[in-house]
Phi, psi and omega in degrees: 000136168308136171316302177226144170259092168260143169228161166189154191196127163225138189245146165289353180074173182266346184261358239225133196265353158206179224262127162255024158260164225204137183205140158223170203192127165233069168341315198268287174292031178048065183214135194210132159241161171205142200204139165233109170319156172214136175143152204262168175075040183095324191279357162309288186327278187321311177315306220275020191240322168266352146255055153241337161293315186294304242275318200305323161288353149270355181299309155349275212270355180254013199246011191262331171243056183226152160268126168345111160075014163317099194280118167306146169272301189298345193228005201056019183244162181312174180262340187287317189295325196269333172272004175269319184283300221274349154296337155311291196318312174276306154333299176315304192294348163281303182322296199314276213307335147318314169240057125224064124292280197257105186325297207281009163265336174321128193102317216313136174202157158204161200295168153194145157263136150213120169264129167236158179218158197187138186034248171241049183244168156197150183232129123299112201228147194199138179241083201143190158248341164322163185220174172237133150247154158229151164256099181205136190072024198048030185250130181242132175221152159288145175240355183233143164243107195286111250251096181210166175262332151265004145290332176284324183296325165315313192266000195259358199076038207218001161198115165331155173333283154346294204278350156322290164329330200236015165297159184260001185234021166295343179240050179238115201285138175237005146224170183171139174321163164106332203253311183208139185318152154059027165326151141295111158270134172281177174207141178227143179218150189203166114294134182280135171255121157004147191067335180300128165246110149281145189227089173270137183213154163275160155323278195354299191293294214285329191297326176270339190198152208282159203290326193289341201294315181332291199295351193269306204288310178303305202305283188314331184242006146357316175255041203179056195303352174281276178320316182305305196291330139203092169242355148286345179280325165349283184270047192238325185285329182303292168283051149077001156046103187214006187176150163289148205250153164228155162185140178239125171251136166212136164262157217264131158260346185174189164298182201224116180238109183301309182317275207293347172284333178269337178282347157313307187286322172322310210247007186082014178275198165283000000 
């Protein structure tokens, strides 16, 4: 059996005439991004498809020269965590240059997500309003806090959940690639547990429907991530699709060891 079980999937939605969200899943090095764009002509799609290119190949490739679980002396987060924020960092400064290399990209931004998982860990780095969610014990928690103007008014008491949703300033962002050198990746790390179902999204999904409509729907279709995921794009199209939906689903079966997944590959295993 596999360490982790990922699924992804992204629909353009019903109002929208192409899609500027991005998604990727590397089962074998525990690794999934997810980034939804912004900019007009198109260049959201372009933001957000290189930073789902850049960090996943860097992630690849550094995380092959760091030792497993490794503690940064400077920040106190795993080293799997501090090359996921610093792979934001270098994806924002690519975007930026990019669209002022090229006008019509110009203005061009996007949301990111990034998950790595390493032993029985998992790190998370987010930029945005995209989220992470976990499902464990049929209990749905957030694990990202969304960098919004109506996340702040939430956190200030100064709008309930509810009215957060229904707000005319729900998609207005106060980070994202694209905007100013040297972005802040927030970073979150937990242990994963065997059963743990994770959830990666776009707005598209959270802005039309509510975390319990998630956890019912994650709960019911639980064995089975082709179907689950989407019957959450489902219910986003269902509530009028007003924006492009992402989801990445992944399940935790046990640890993730990068060494023993390569001699495995090495020698013909599994």
């Amino acid at each position: 059996m596999k360490a982790l079980e990922m699924v992804a999937i992204t629909d353009v939605g019903k109002k929208r005439g192409h899609n500027e969200d991005c998604v990727g899943i590397d089962e074998a090095n525990g690794i999934a991004v997810l980034a939804d764009g912004m900019g007009g002509h198109n260049a959201g799609e372009v933001a957000s498809a290189m930073a789902v290119d850049l960090v996943s190949r860097l992630l690849k490739d550094g995380l092959h020269h760091i030792d497993e679980g490794d503690i940064d002396d400077q920040t106190g987060f795993s080293k799997e965590a501090v090359l996921a924020r610093k792979s934001a960092v270098t994806a924002n400064n690519a975007i930026i240059e990019a669209a002022q290399a090229n006008p019509e990209c110009a203005g061009m931004g996007s949301t990111l997500v990034t998950t790595v998982f390493y032993g029985d860990r998992i790190a998370v780095s987010h930029v945005g309003d995209s989220r992470m969610y976990l499902l464990r014990n049929e209990y749905l928690s957030h694990m990202t806090e969304d960098h919004s103007l109506v996340q702040e008014q939430v956190r200030r008491g100064l709008l309930t959940v509810e009215d957060a949703r229904n707000s005319s300033i729900k998609n207005l962002v106060t980070r994202a690639l694209g905007v100013e050198k040297n972005v802040e990746a927030d970073v979150v790390e937990d242990i994963a547990l065997a059963g743990d179902i994770y959830m990666m999204c776009s707005d598209g999904l959270t802005d039309v429907v509510p975390d319990e409509a998630i956890r019912l729907t994650m709960i019911e279709h639980s064995q089975n991530f082709e179907v689950c995921a989407q019957a959450l794009i489902n219910l986003a199209n269902d509530a009028g699709g007003p924006d492009n939906i992402s989801v990445i689903l992944i399940r935790v079966n046990g640890p993730l060891s990068r060494k023993k997944g390569f001699f495995a590959r090495l020698f013909g295993g599994e």
